[in-house]
N, C-alpha and C positions, 0 to 999 in steps of 0.2 A: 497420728493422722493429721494431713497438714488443714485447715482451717482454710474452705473457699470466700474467708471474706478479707484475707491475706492476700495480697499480689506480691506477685516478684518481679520486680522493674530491674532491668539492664539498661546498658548505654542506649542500647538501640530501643526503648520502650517508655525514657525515661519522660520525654518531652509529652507524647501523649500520653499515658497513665496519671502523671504526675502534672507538670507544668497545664497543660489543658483541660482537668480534670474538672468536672461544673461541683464537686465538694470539696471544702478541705482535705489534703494530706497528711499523715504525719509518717514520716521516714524513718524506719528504723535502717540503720548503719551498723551491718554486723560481719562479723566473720564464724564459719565452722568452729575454728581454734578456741573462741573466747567464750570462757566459764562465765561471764557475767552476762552475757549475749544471751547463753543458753538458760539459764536464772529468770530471765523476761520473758522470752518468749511463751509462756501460759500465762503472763497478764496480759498481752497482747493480741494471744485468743482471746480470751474473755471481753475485752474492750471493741475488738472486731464487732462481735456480735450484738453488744450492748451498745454501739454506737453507729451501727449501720444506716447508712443513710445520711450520719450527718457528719462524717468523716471515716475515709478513706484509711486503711491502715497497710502500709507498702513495706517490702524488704529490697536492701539491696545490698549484695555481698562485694564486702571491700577489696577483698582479695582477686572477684572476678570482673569487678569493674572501679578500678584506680583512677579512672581519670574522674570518676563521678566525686570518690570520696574526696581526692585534690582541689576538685570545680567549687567543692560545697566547704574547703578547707576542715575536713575529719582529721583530726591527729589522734584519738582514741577511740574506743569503741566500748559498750554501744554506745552510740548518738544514734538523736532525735533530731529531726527537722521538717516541723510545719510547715508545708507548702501551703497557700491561701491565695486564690487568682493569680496562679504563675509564680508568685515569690513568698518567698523565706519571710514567713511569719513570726519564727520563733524558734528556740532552740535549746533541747535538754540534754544532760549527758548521764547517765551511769542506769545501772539495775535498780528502778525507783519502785517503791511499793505503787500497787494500783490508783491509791487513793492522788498521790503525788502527779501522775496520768491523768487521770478526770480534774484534778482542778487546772492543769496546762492548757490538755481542749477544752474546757469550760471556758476558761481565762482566754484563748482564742476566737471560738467559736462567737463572742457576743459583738 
């Protein structure tokens, strides 16, 4: 069951969801195909819920939106990218334990 505190941001979505969002983002960059993609996505639930309000938790699928993953220069997946008043805060890559996640937005968030 997909988690409503998850968005799915597309090209056409991204600037408001994302770029003018009055909380932080953090952008998961994923594709259907990828076994490590799918390995996070239940920290990710978890973090949604536990972090409501003080960060935004987004997806956006590379395969359906390329020009997005090119803009933000993605060459693997998944990536992470903290949005923070319109820009790139910050930036992680790989299936990271939970704990690795909260200290990012912790580390961002102050």
């Amino acid at each position: 069951m997909a988690n409503p505190e998850i968005i799915t941001v597309s090209e056409a979505s991204f600037a408001k969801d994302v770029l003018q969002s009055d909380v932080p983002v953090l952008v998961d960059f994923w594709a259907p195909w990828c076994g490590p993609c799918k390995m996070v996505a239940p920290v990710l639930d978890e973090l949604a819920g536990e972090m409501a309000g003080k960060v935004r938790i987004a997806k956006v699928n590379v395969d359906e939106n390329q020009s997005l993953a090119m803009q933000f220069r993605i060459s693997s997946i998944p990536s992470f990218v903290l949005f923070k008043n319109g820009q790139v805060a910050d930036r992680m890559l790989g299936a990271l334990p939970k704990s690795q996640f909260q200290t990012f937005i912790e580390r961002n968030l102050a």
